[in-house]
N, C-alpha and C positions, 0 to 999 in steps of 0.2 A: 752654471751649476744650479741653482734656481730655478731656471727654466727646465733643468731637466730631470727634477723632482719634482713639478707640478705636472710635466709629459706622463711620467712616469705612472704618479698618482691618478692621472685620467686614463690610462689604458688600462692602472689595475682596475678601476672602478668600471669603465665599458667591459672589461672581460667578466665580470663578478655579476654585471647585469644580463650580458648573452649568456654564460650560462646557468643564471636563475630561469630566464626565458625556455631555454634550450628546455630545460630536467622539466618545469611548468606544461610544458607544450607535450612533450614526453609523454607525463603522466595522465596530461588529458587525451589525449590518442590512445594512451593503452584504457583509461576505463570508459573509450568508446563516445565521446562525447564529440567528437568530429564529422559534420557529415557524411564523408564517405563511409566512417562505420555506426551510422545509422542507415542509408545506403542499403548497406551490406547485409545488416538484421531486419529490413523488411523483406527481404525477400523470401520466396515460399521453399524452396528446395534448397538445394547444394549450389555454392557460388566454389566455383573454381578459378585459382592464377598462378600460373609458373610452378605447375608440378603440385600446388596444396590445396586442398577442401578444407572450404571454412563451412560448417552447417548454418544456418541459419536460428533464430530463435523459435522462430516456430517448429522447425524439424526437430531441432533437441528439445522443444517439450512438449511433443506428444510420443517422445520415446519417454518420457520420464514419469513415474505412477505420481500422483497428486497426494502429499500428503494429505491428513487431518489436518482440520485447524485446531488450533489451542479454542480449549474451552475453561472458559471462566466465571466462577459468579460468586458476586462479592454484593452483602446487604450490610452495611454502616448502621449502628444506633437510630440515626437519625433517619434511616429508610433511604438513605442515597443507594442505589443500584446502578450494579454492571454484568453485566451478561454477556460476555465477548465468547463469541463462536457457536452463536443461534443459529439455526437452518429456520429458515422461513418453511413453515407447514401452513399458513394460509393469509390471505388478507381479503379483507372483508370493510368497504368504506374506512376508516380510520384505526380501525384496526388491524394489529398485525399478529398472528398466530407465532412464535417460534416456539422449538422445542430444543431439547440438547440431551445426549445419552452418553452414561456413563456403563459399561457392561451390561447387566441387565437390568439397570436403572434408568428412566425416562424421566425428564422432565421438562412439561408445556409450561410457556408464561404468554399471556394474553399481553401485549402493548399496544395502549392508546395513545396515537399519536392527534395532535391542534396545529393551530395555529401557528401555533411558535415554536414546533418542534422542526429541530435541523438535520435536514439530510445529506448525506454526503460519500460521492461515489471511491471507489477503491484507489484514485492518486488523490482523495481528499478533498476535489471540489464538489463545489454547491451539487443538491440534485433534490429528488422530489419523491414523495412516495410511489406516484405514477411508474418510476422506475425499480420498487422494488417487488422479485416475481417470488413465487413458490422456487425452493431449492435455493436461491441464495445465501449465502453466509453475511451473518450482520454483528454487529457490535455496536449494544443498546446503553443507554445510561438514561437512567430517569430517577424517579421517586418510587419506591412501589405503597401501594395503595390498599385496601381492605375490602374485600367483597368479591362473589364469583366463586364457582370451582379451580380456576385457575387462581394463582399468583398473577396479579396484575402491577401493570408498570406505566404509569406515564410517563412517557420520553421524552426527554431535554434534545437527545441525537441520536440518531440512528445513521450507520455507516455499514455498508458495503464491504465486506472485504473479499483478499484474492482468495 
């Protein structure tokens, strides 16, 4: 009798673990994190199997128009700055030109970026001023500073985004 409450209690517990596994496994396959469907979303065209079309990611988004980016800018008391959804209009040695328009309102801000200012590309890692060109979208945080026709900002980080 004992022996067959402790059987019992171990098949519930292996069952309750394959189908934790099972649903876990499930749901990483559906949001794609399996090699075969990364696989599948490099590919450039239409992958076909068994009667269905799957598009790939690149096909479905050059059907799709590119939003705006969120534009943001926010000056703290204390002159903390954020500038999230600059177009880069120029760089110039350590400087970096952005602007941002609201209807028919523009506005340029000069950022100086040093030594210790941190770049970082659009999944977040490290990068370098080297890599940021005219027409990219960035998201700035710095100090802003006094002097110039523009609003000026020295930057803590400067990021890239999509």
């Amino acid at each position: 009798m004992l022996w067959q409450k402790i059987f019992s209690q171990r098949i519930f517990v292996v069952a309750a673990v394959t189908a934790t596994v099972s649903v876990a496994g499930g749901l990483l396959l559906f949001r794609g994190y399996s090699p075969l469907a990364q696989a599948l979303s490099n590919t450039s065209g239409p992958v076909t199997s068994a009667n269905s079309v799957y598009l790939s990611a690149a096909a479905a988004s050059s059907s799709t128009p590119v939003a705006d980016p969120v534009r943001e800018v926010h000056i703290a008391n204390n002159g903390l700055t954020l500038l999230r959804g600059a177009r880069v209009l120029s760089v110039s040695g350590s400087t970096v030109v952005v602007g941002m328009t609201w209807g028919a309102s523009e506005f340029t801000w000069a950022v100086q970026t040093n030594y210790g200012t941190k770049f970082f590309n659009e999944q977040g890692e490290k990068d370098s001023l080297a890599n940021i060109h005219v027409g990219d979208i960035v998201t700035v945080t710095g100090k802003i500073s006094q002097g110039g026709v523009k609003p000026f900002v020295s930057a803590d980080i400067v990021r890239k985004s999509e």
